[in-house]
C-alpha positions in Angstrom: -39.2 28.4 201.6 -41.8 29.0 199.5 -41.3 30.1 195.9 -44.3 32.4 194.2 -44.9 31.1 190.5 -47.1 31.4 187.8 -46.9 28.3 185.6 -44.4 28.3 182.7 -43.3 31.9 183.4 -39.7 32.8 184.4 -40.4 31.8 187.7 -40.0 27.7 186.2 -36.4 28.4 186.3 -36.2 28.8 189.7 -37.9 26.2 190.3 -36.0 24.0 188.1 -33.1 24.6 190.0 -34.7 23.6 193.4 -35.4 20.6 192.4 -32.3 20.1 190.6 -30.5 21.0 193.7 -33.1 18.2 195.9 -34.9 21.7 197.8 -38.3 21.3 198.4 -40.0 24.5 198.3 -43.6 25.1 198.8 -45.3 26.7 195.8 -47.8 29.0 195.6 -49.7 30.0 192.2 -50.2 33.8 191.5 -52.8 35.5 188.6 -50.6 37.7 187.1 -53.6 39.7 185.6 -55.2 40.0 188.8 -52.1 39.9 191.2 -53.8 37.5 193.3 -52.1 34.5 194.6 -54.4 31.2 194.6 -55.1 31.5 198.6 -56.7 34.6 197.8 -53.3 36.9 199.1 -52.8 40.6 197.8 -49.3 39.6 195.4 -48.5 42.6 195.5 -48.0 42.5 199.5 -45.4 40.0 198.7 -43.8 41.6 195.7 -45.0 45.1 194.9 -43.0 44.3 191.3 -45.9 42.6 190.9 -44.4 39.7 188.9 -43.0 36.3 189.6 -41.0 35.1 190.7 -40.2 35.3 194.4 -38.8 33.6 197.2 -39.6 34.1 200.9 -37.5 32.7 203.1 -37.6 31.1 206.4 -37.7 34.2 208.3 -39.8 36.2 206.2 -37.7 38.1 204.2 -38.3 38.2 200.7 -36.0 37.6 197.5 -36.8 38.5 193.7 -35.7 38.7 190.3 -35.3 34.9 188.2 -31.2 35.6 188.0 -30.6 36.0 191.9 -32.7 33.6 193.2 -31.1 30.9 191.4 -27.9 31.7 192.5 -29.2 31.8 196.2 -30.6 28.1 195.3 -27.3 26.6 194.0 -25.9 28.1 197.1 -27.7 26.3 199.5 -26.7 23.6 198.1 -23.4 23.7 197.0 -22.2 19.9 196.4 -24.7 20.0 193.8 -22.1 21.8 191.8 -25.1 23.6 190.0 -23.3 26.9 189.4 -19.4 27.2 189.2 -16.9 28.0 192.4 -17.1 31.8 193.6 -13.7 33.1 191.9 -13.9 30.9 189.0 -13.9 31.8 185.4 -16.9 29.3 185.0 -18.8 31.5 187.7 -18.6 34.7 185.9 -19.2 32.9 182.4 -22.7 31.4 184.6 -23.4 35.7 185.3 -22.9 36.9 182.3 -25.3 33.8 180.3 -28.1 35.2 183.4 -27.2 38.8 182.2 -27.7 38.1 178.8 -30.7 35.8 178.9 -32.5 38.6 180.8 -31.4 41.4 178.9 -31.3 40.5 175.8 -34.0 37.5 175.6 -36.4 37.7 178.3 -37.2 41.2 178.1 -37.7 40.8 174.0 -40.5 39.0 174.9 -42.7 41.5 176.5 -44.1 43.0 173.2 -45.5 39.5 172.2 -46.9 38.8 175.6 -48.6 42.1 176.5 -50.4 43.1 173.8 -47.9 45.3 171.9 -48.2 46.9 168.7 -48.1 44.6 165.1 -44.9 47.1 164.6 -43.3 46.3 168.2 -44.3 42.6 168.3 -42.0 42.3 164.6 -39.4 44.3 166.1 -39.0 41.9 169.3 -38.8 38.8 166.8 -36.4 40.3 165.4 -34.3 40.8 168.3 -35.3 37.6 169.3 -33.7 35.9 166.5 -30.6 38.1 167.0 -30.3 36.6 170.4 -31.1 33.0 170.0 -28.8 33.1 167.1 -26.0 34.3 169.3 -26.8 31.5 171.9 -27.3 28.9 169.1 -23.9 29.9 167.8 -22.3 29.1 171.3 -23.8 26.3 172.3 -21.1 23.6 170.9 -21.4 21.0 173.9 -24.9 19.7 176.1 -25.2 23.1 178.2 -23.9 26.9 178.4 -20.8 25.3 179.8 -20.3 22.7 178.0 -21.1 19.4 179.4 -22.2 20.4 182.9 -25.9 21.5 184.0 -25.8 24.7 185.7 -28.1 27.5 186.8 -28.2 29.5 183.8 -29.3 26.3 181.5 -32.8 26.3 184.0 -33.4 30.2 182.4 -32.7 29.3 179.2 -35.0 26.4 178.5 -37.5 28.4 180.5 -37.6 31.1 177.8 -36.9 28.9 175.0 -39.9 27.2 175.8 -42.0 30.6 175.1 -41.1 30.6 171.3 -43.5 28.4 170.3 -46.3 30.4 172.3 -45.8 33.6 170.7 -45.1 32.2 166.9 -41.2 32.5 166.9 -39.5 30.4 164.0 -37.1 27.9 165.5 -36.0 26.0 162.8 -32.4 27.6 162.6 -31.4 27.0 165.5 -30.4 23.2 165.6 -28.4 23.1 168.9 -31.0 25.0 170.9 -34.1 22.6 169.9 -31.0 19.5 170.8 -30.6 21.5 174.1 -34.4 22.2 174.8 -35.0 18.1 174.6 -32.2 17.0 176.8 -33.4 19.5 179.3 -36.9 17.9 179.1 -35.7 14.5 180.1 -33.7 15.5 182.9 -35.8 14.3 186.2 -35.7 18.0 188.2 -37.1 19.7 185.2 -39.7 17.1 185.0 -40.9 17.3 188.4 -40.9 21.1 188.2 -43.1 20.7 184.9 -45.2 18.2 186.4 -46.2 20.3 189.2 -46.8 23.9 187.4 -49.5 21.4 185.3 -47.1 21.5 182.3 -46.1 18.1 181.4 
């Protein structure tokens, strides 16, 4: 499989997961300005989204958006036991953290990394701080779900990670930044940070 990145984007989470889950994928850089990938492919060809990331499979067939391809990850690997039983309460709690971190996190983002307007970029801090807060407010144990790793903790400290970039203040949220460094030390989200250049 090979898994279409762009270093520290959303794609990391993915790729977190993969090697998490002991899947080696092969990687393939793309310029999201130019929507070139680094062999010199057309991106869009592969996604015509025209952002990261995605995953083509074996047989050609390709699979996007961060949320779903994490869950197609922890599949293939189940005894892992990186997202919850199909059925379980802990499964759905896993959906609705990759619901939310999209909606309500990721996509706040946007203003501060494409050039929005002084009046949009203050409005997605705000909204920013609104979210994190809600996540810094739930996070009582090590992860989303307590003390076990699962898919949803890979997006997270993927866009966590983006505060500092884009001048969000961090300082109130205690359990996050706690979170943030025991996700660094674990050994799959170093090797995924080591090989997007980031560590």
């Amino acid at each position: 499989m090979k898994l279409f990145y762009a270093p520290g984007a959303c794609s990391l989470s993915p790729h977190i997961v993969a090697c998490e889950a002991g899947i080696d994928l092969e990687l393939c850089k793309v310029n999201l300005q130019t929507k070139e990938t680094e062999t010199g492919g057309d991106y869009m060809q592969v996604n015509p989204k025209g952002y990261v990331p995605a995953l083509q499979l074996e047989g050609g067939e390709v699979l996007t958006e961060g949320p779903a391809i994490v869950q197609f990850l922890a599949e293939q690997k189940p005894e892992k036991n990186l997202a919850p039983e199909y059925g379980s309460l802990d499964h759905y709690r896993v959906l609705e953290w990759l619901n939310y971190i999209s909606t309500e996190v990721h996509k706040s983002f946007v203003p501060l990394f494409w050039d929005g307007s002084d009046d949009e970029k203050a409005a997605a801090k705000q909204r920013l701080d609104k979210a994190f807060q809600f996540v810094e407010d739930r996070l009582d144990g090590d992860y989303l779900l307590g003390d076990r790793f699962c898919i949803a903790d890979a997006y997270l400290f993927t866009v966590y990670n983006w505060c500092d970039k884009v001048g969000v203040d961090t300082d109130n949220w205690p359990h996050l930044k706690a979170f943030a460094e025991r996700m660094a030390q674990r050994p799959g989200v170093q090797q995924a940070l080591k090989a997007e250049g980031l560590a």
